[in-house]
N, C-alpha and C positions, 0 to 999 in steps of 0.2 A: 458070584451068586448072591440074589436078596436072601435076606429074612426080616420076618417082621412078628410081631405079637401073636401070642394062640390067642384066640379069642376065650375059647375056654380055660385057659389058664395065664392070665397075663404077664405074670413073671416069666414064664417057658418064652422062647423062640421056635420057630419053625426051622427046619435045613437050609441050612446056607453059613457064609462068614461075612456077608457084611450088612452089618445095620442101618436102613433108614429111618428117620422121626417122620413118620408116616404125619404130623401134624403140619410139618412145612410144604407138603405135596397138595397141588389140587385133586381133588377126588377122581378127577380123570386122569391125571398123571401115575396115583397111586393105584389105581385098577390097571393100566397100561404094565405097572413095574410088576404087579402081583400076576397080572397074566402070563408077563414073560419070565418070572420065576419059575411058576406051573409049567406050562407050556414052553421048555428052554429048545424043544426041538423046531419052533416055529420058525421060521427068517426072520432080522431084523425090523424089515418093510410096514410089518403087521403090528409093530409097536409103532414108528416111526408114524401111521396112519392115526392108529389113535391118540399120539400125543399131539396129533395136528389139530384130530376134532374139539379140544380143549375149548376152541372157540366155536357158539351155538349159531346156527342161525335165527334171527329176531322169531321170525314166524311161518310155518309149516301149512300149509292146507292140503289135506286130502277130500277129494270130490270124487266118491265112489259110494254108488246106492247098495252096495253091495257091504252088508256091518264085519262079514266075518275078513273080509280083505283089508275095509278100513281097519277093524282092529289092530290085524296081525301088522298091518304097516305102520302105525300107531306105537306098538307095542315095539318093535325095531326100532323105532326111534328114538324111545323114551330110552330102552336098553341101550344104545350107541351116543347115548345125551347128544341130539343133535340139534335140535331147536330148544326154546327157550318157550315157546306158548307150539302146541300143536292141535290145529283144527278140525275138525270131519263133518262136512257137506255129505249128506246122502242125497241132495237133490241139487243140480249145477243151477237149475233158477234160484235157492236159495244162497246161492256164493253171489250171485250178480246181484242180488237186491241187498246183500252188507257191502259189497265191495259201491254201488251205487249212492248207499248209507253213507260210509264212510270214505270216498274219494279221498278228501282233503286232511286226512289220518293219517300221516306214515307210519305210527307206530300199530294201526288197528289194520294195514294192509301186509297182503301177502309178500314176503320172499323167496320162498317157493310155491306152485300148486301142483302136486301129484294128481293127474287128471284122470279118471278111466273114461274110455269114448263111449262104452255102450250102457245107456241107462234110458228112463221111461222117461217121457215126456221132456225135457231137455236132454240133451244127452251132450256128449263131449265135443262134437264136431259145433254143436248150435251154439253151447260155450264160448268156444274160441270163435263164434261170430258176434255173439252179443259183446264181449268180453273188445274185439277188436271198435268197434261203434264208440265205445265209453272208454276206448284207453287215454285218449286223451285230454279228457276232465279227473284221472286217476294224478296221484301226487306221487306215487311209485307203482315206477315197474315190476313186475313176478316174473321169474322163471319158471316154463310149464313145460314140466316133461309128461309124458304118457304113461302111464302103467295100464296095462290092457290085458286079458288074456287072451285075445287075440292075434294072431301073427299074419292072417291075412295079406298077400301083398298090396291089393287094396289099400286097406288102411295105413301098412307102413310106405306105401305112396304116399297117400293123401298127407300124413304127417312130415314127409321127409319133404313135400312143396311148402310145407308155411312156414319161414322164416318164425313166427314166435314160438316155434315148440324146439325147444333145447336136443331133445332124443327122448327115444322111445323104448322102451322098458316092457317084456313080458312079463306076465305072471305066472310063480310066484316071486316077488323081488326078496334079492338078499340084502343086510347089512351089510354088505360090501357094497353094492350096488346105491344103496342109500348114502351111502358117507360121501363116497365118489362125485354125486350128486351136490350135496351139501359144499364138498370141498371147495367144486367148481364155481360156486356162485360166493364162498367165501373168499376166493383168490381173485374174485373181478375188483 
């Protein structure tokens, strides 16, 4: 079992017998050891996931005109430290004129783009048409999954024929769901 420092009393320890210097841990590593102290009834698997996220992905885009979705996806993120810069398009024309901007930028282009397909005026499907026209004057690839709250079979047709979209995600998405994502494009 861990222990590690009370915060409000720093001489104290918390329950357990053995001590880490919480100084030598990366901040994810030591949130991963403090959750499986708390949580000693969880599975292994669930630390093992988080110590894997220790590595960020460069850059994040979410493109949903919807704020209270971008947020809450946003806020998953930031919580599960999964990217390193994370971005939010509420309009998919405004991804395609930075991504246009910046072609020749690996470090200003996406690694992933969490897409929603139904939005005004551009929307997710015209995306991935504009998006297919200019990929190749882009200097990296994205991986583009869907988040939608749509389940339509329709639409998980339509996604499941274009070879550029990774899978497809209902709403609302979990941090399970999000790392899983993350991981996948970390292990390419």
């Amino acid at each position: 079992m861990l222990a590690f420092k009370n915060r409000a009393n720093p001489g104290a320890l918390n329950r357990g017998s053995e001590v880490e210097n919480s100084d030598t841990l990366a901040p994810t590593e030591l949130l991963c050891r403090r959750n499986r102290a708390f949580r000693s009834g969880l599975p292994d698997k669930s630390v093992t996931l988080c110590r894997a996220m220790s590595k960020k992905i460069p850059n994040l885009w979410i493109i949903d005109d919807d704020p209270m979705s971008s947020f809450y996806i946003k806020r998953l993120a930031e919580l599960g430290e999964l990217a390193n810069i994370i971005t939010i398009y509420n309009t998919a024309q405004g991804a395609i004129d930075y991504l246009l901007h910046h072609k020749k930028s690996a470090e200003h282009l996406p690694d992933i783009i969490l897409l929603d397909i139904y939005m005004p005026e551009v929307d997710g499907w015209e995306f991935l048409n504009q998006l297919k026209k200019i990929e190749g004057q882009l200097i990296k690839d994205a991986a583009i999954y869907i988040i939608s709250s749509s389940n339509h079979p329709r639409d998980l047709d339509r996604a499941a024929s274009l070879p550029i979209i990774r899978n497809y995600f209902q709403k609302p998405v979990t941090l399970e769901v999000l790392k899983k994502v993350a991981q996948e494009v970390l292990d390419e």
